[in-house]
DRENMARZA-991126 format. One record per atom (N, C-alpha, C): residue in one letter; x negated, y negated, z. Coordinates in pm, whole numbers. Layout:
<torgus>
TORGU; res; c1; c2; c3
TORGU; A; X; Y; Z;
...
</torgus>
This chain:
<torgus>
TORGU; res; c1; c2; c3
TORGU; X; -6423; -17172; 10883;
TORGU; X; -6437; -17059; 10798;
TORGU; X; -6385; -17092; 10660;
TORGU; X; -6472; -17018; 10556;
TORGU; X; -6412; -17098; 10410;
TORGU; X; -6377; -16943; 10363;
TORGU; X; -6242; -16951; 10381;
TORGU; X; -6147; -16862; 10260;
TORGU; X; -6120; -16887; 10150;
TORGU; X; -6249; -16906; 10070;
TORGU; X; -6150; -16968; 9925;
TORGU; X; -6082; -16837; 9826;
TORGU; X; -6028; -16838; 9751;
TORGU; X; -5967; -16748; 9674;
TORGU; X; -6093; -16671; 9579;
TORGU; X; -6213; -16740; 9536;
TORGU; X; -6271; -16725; 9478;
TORGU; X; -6390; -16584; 9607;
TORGU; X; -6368; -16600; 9708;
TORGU; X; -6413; -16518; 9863;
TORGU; X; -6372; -16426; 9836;
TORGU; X; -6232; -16483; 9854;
TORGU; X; -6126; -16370; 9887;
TORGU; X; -6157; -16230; 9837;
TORGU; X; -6141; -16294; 9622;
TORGU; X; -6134; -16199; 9556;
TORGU; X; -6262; -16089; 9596;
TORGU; X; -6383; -16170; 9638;
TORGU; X; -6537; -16095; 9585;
TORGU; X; -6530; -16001; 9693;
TORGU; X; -6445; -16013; 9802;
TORGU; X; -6470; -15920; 9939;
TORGU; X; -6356; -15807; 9906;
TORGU; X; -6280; -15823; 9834;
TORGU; X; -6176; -15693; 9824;
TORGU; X; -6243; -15635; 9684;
TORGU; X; -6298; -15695; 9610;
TORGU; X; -6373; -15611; 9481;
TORGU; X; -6449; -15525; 9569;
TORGU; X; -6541; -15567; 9655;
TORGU; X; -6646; -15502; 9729;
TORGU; X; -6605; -15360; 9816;
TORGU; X; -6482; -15406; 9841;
TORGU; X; -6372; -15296; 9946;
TORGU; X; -6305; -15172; 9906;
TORGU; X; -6342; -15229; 9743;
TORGU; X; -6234; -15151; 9678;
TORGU; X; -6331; -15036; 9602;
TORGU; X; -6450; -15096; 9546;
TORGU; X; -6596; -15035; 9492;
TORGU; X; -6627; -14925; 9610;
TORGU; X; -6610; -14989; 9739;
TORGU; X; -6667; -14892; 9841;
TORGU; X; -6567; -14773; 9898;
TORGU; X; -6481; -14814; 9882;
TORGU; X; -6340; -14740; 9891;
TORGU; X; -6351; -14628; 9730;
TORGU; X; -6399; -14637; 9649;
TORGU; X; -6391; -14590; 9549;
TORGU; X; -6505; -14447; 9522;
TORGU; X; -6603; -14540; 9600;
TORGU; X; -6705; -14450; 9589;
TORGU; X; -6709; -14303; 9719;
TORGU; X; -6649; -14358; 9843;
TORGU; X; -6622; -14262; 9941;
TORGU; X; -6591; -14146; 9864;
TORGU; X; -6478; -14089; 9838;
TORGU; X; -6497; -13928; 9782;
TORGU; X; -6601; -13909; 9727;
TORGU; X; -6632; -13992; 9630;
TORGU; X; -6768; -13869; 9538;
TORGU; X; -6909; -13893; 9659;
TORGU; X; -6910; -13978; 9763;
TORGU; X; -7011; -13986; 9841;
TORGU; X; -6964; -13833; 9940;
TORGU; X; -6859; -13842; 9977;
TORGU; X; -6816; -13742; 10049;
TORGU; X; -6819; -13628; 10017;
TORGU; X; -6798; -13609; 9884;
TORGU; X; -6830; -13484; 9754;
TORGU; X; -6970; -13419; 9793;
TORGU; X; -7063; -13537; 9755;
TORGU; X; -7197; -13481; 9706;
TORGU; X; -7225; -13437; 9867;
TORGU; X; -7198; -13511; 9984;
TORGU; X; -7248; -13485; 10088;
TORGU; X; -7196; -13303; 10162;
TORGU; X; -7081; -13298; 10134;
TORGU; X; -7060; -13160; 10145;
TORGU; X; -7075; -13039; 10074;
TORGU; X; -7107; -13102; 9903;
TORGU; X; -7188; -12996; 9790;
TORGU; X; -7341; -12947; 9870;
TORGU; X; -7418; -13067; 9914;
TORGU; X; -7533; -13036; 9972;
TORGU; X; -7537; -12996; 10104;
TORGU; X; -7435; -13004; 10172;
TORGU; X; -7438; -12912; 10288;
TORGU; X; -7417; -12814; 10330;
TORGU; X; -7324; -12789; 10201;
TORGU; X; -7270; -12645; 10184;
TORGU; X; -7412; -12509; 10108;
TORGU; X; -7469; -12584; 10051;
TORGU; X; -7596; -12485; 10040;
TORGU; X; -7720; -12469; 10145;
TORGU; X; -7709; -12341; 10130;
TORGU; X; -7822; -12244; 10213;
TORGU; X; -7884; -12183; 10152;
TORGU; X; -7962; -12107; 10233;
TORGU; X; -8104; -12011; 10180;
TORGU; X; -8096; -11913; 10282;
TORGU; X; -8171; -11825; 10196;
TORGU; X; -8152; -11684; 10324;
TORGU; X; -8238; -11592; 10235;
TORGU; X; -8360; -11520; 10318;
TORGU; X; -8460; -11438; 10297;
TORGU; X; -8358; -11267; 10240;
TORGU; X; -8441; -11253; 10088;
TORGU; X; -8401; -11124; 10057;
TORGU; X; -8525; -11046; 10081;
TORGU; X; -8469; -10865; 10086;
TORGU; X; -8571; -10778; 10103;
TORGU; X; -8597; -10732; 9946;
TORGU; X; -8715; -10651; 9992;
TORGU; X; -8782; -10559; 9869;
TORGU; X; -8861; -10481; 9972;
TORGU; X; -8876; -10337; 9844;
TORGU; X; -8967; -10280; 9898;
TORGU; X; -8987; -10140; 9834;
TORGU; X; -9059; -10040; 9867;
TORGU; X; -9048; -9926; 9744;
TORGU; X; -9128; -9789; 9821;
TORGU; X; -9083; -9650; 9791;
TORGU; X; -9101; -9585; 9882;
TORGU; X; -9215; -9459; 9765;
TORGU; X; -9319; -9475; 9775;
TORGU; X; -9462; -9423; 9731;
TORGU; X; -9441; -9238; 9766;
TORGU; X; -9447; -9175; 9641;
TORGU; X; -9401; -9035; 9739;
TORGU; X; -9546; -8919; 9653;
TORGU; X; -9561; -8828; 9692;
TORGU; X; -9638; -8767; 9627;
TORGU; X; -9634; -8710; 9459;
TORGU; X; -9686; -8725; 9362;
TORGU; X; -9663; -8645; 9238;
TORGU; X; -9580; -8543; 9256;
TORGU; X; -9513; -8527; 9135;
TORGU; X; -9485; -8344; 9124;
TORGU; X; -9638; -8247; 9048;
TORGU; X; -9643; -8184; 9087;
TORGU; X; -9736; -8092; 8997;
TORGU; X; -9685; -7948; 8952;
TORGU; X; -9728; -7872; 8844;
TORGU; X; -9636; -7774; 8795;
TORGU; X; -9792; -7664; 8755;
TORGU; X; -9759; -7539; 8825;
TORGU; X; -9884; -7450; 8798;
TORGU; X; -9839; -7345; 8748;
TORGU; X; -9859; -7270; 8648;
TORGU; X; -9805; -7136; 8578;
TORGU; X; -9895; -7018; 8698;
TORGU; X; -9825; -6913; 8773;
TORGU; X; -9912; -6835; 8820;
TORGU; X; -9909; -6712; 8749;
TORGU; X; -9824; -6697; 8636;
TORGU; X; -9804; -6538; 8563;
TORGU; X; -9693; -6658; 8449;
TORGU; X; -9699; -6575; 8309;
TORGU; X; -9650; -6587; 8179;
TORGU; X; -9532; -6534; 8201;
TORGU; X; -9442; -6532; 8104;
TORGU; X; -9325; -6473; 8060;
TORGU; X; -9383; -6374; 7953;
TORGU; X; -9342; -6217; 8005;
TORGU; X; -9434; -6139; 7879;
TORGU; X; -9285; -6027; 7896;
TORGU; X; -9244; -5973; 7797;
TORGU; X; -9121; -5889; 7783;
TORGU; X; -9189; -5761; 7802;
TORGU; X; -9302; -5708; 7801;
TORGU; X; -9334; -5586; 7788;
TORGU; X; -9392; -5535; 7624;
TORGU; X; -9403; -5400; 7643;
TORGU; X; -9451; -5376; 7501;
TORGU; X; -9299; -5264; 7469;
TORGU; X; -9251; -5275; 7348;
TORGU; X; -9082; -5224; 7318;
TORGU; X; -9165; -5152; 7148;
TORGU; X; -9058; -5084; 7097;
TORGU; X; -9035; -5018; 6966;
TORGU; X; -8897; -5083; 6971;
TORGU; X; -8872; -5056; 6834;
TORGU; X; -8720; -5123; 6775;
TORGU; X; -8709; -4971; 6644;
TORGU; X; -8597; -4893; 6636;
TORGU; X; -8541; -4807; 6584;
TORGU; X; -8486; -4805; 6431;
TORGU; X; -8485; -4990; 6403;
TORGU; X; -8469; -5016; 6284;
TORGU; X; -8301; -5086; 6303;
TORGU; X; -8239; -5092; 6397;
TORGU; X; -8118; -5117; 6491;
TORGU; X; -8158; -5280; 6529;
TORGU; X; -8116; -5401; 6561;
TORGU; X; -8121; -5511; 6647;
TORGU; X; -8117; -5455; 6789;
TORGU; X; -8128; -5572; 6839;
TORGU; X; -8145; -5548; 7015;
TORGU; X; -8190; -5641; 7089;
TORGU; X; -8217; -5662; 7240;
TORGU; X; -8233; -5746; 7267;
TORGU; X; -8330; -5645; 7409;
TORGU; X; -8428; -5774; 7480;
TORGU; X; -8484; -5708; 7586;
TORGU; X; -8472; -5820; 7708;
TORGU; X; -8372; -5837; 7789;
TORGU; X; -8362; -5924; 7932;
TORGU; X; -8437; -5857; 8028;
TORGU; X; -8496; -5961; 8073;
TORGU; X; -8598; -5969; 8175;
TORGU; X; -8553; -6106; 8270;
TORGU; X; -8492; -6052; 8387;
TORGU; X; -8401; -6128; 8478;
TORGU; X; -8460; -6213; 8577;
TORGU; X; -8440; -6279; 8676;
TORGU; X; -8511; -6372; 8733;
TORGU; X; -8556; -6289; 8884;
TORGU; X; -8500; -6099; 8881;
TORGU; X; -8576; -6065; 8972;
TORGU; X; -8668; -5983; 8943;
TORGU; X; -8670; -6029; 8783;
TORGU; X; -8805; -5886; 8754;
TORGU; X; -8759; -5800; 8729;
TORGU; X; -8635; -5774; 8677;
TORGU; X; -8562; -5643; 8632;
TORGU; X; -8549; -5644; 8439;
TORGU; X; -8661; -5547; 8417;
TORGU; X; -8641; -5560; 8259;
TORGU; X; -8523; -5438; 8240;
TORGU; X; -8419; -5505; 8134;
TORGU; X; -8313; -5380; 8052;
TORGU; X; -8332; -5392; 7899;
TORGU; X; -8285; -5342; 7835;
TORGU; X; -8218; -5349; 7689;
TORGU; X; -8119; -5353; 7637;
TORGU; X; -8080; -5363; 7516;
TORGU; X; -7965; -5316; 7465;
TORGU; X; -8028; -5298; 7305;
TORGU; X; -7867; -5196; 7230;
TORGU; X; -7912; -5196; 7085;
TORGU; X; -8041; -5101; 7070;
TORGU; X; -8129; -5070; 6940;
TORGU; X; -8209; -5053; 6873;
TORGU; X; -8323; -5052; 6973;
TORGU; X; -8357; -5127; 7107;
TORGU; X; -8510; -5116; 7120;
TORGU; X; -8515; -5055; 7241;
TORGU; X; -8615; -4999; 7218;
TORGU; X; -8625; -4924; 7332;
TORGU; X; -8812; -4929; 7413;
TORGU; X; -8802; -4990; 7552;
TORGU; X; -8897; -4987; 7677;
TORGU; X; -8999; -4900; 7676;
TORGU; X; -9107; -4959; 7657;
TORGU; X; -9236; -4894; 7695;
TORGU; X; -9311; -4923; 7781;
TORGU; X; -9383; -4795; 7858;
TORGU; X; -9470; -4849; 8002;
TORGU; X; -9584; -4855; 7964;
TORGU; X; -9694; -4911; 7851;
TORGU; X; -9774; -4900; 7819;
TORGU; X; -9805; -5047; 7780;
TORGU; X; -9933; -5075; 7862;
TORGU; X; -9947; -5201; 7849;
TORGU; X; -9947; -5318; 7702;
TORGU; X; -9966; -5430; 7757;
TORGU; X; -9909; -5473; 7854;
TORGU; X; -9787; -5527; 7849;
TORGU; X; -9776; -5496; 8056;
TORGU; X; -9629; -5448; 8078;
TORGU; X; -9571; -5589; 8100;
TORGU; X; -9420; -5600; 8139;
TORGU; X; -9319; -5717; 8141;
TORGU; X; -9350; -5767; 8250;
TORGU; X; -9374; -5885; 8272;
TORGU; X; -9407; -6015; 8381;
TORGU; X; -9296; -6075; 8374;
TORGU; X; -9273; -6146; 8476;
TORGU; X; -9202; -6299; 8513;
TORGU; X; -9225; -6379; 8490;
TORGU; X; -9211; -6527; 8468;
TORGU; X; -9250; -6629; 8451;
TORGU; X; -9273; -6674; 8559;
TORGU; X; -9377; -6714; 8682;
TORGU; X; -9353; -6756; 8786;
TORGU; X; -9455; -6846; 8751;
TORGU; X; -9375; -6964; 8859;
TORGU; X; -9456; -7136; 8885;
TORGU; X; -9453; -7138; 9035;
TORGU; X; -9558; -7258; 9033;
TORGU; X; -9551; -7312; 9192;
TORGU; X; -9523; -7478; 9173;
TORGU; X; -9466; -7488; 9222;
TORGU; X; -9466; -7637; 9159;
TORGU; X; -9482; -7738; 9359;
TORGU; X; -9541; -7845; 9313;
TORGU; X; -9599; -7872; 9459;
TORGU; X; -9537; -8050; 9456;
TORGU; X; -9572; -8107; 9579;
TORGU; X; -9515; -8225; 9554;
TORGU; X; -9473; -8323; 9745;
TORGU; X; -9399; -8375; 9751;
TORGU; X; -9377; -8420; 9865;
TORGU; X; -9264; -8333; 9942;
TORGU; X; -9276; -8246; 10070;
TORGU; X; -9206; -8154; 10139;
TORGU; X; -9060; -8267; 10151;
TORGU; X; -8956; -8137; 10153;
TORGU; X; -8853; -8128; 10175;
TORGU; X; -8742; -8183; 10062;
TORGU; X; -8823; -8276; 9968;
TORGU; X; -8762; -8327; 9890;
TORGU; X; -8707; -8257; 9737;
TORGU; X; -8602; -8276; 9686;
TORGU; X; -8509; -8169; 9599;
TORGU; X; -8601; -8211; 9471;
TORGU; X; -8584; -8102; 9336;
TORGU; X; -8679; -8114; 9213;
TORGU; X; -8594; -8021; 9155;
TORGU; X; -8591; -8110; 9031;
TORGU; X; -8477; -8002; 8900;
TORGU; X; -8617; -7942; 8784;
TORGU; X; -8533; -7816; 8750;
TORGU; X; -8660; -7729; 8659;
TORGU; X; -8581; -7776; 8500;
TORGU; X; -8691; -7858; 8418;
TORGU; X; -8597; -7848; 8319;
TORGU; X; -8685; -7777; 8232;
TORGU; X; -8562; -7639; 8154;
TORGU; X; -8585; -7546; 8004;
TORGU; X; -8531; -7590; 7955;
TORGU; X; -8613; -7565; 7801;
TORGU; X; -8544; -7552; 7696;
TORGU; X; -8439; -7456; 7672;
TORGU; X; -8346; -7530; 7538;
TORGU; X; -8223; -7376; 7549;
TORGU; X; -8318; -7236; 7471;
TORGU; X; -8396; -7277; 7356;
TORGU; X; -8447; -7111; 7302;
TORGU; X; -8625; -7173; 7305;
TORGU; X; -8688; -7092; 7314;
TORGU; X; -8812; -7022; 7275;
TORGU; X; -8844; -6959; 7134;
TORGU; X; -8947; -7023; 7065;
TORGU; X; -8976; -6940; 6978;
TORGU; X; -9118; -6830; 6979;
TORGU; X; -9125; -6757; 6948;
TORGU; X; -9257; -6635; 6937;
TORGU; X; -9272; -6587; 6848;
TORGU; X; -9402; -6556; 6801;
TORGU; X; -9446; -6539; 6629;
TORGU; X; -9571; -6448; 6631;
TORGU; X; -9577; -6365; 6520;
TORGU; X; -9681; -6287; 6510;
TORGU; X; -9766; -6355; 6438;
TORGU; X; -9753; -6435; 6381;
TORGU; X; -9807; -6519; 6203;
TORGU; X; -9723; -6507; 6116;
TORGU; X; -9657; -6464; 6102;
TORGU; X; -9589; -6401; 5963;
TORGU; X; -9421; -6372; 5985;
TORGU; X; -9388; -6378; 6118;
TORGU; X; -9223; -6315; 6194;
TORGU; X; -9219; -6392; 6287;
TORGU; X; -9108; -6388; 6340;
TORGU; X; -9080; -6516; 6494;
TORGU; X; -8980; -6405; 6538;
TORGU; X; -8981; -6435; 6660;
TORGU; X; -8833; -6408; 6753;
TORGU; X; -8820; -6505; 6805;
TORGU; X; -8647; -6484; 6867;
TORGU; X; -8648; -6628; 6952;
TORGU; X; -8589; -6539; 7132;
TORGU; X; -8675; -6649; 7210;
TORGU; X; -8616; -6611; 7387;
TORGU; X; -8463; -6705; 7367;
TORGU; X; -8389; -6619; 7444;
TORGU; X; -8256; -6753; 7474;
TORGU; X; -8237; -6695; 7626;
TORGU; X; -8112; -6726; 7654;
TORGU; X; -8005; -6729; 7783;
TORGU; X; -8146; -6805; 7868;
TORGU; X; -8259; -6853; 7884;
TORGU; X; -8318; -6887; 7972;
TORGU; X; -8281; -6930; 8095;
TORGU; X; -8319; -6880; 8230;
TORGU; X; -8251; -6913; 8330;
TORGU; X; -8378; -6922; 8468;
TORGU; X; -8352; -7002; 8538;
TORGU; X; -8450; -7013; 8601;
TORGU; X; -8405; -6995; 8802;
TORGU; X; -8472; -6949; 8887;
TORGU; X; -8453; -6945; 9037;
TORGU; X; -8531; -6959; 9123;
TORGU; X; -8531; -7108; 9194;
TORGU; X; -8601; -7171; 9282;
TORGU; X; -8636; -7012; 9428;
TORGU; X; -8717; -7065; 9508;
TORGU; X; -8722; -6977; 9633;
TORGU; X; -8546; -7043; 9737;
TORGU; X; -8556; -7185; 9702;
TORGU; X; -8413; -7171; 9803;
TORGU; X; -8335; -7251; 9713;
TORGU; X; -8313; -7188; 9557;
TORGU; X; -8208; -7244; 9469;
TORGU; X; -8138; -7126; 9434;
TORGU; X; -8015; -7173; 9388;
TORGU; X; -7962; -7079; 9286;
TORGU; X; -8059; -7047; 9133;
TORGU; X; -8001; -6939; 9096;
TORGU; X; -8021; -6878; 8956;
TORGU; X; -7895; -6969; 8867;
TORGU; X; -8004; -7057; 8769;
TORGU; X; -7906; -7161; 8622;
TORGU; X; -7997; -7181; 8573;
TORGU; X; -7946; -7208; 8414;
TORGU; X; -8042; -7282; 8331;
TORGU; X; -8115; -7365; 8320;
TORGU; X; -8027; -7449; 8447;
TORGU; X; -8060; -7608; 8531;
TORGU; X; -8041; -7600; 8635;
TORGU; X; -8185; -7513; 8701;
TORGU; X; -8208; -7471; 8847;
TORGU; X; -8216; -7579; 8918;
TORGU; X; -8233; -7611; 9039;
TORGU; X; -8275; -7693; 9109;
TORGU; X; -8340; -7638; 9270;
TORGU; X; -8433; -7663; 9322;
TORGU; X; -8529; -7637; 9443;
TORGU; X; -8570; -7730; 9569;
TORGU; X; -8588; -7678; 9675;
TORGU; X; -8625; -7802; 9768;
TORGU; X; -8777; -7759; 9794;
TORGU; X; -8893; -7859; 9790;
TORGU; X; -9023; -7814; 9821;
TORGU; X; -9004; -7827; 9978;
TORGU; X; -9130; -7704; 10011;
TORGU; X; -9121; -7633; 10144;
TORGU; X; -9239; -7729; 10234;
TORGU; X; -9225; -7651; 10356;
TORGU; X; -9295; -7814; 10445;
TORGU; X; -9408; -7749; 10410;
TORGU; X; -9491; -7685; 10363;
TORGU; X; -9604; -7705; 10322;
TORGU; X; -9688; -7780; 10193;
TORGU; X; -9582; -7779; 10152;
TORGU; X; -9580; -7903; 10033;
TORGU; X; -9565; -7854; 9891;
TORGU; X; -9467; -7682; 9885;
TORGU; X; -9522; -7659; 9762;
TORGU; X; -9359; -7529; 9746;
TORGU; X; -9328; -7480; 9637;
TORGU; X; -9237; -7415; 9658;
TORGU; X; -9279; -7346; 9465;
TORGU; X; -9246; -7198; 9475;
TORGU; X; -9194; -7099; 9391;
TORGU; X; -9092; -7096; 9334;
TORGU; X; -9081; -7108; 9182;
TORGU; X; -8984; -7101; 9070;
TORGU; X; -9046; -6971; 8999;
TORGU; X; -8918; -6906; 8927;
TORGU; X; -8982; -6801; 8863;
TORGU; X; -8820; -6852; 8709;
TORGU; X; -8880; -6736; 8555;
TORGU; X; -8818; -6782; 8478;
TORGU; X; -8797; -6638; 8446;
TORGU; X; -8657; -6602; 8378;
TORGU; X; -8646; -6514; 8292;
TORGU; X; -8538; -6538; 8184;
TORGU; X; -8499; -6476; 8062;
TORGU; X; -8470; -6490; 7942;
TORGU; X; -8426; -6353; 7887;
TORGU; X; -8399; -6385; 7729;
TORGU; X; -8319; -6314; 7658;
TORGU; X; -8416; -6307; 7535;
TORGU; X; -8517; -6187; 7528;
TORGU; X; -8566; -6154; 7343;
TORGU; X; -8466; -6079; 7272;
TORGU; X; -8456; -6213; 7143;
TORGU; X; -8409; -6117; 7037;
TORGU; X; -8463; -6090; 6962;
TORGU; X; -8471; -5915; 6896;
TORGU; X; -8511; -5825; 6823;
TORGU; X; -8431; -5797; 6716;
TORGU; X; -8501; -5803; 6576;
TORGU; X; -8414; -5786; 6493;
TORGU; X; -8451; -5637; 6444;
TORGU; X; -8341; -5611; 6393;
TORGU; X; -8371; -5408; 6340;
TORGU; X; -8504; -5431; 6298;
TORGU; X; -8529; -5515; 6172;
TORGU; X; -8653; -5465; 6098;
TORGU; X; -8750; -5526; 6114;
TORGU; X; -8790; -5586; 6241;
TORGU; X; -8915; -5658; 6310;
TORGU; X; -9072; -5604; 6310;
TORGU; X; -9145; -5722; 6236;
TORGU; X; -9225; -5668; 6231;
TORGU; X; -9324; -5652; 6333;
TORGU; X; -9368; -5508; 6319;
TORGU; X; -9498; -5511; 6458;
TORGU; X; -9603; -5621; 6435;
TORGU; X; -9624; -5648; 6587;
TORGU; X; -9765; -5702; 6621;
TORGU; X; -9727; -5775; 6758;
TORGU; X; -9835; -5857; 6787;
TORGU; X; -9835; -5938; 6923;
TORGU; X; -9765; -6060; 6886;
TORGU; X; -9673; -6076; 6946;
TORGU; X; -9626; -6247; 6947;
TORGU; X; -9624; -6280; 7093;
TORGU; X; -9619; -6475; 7031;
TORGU; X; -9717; -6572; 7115;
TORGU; X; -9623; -6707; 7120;
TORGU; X; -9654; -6744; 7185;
TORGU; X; -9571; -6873; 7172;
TORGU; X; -9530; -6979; 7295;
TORGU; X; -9535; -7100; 7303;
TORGU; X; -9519; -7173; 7404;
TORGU; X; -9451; -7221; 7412;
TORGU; X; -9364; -7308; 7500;
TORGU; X; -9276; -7367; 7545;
TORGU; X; -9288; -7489; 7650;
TORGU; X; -9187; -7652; 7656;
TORGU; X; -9193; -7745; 7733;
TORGU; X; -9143; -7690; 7853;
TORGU; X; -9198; -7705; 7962;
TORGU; X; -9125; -7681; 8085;
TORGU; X; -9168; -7846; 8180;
TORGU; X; -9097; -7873; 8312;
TORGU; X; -9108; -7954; 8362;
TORGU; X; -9039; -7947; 8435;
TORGU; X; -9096; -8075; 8575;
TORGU; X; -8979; -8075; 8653;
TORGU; X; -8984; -8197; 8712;
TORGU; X; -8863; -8218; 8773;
TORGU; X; -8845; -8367; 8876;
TORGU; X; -8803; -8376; 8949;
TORGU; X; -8787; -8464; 9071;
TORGU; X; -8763; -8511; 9189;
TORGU; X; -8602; -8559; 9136;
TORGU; X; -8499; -8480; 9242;
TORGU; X; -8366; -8567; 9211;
TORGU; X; -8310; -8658; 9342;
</torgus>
């Protein structure tokens, strides 16, 4: 056997290279073993539109004003009052509700969103609706009602409000529209 020194050295360089390289071989081998894979979900749940149908207007009635301010509430059960200067007439046409049907996928909850005021105008004069408040068939009465549609697929909102009348208002018909809407919460 030939041990020369010149052996010697080249077999412990070799020992020492391989000895050297073990951790980072050992490294990479447990970096790559240590990663996995694993299946994620998705997926998305398709539900029916909302739809929103006016079945009757918001109409205050037909009023006189005394030359006094005032106001005419018309409540969310159909109860018209006054106050101040104006005073209720049964002569058409008379005070309505605002009632909706609003339809959509059963059982599931839907917020009514109003505006805070209404404006109404003859051409020439405006009033404004406020306190607007709205009441599902199985919600509370708020400004920011909320409703559950019924298993037939459809559920009743109705709206009522606050006209203000000023003393020296001028006669005629006022008109006027308003954003209404609603959504799934």
């Amino acid at each position: 056997m030939n041990f020369s020194l010149k052996h010697i050295i080249k077999k412990t360089q070799k020992a020492f290279v391989v000895a050297g390289l073990m951790p980072i071989l050992l490294f990479l081998s447990i970096h790559v073993s240590a990663q996995i894979s694993a299946s994620a979900n998705a997926g998305v749940k398709l539900v029916l539109p909302l739809s929103l149908t006016e079945n009757s207007p918001m109409h205050f009635g037909t009023i006189t004003v005394n030359g006094s301010s005032g106001t005419v509430v018309v409540n969310t059960s159909g109860v018209r009052s006054k106050t101040g200067g104006v005073t209720l007439q049964s002569i058409a046409p008379l005070m309505s509700l605002a009632t909706y049907t609003v339809g959509g996928e059963a059982g599931r909850t839907y917020a009514i969103n109003l505006p805070t005021t209404i404006s109404v105008s003859n051409g020439t004069s405006s009033m404004t609706i406020g306190t607007l408040l709205a009441k599902s068939v199985s919600g509370s009465i708020s400004h920011t009602a909320t409703g559950t549609i019924g298993s037939g697929g459809t559920e009743q909102f109705v709206i009522g409000g606050t006209l203000n009348v000023a003393g020296g208002q001028e006669v005629g018909i006022y008109e006027g529209t308003f954003p209404l809407s609603v959504v799934y919460n």
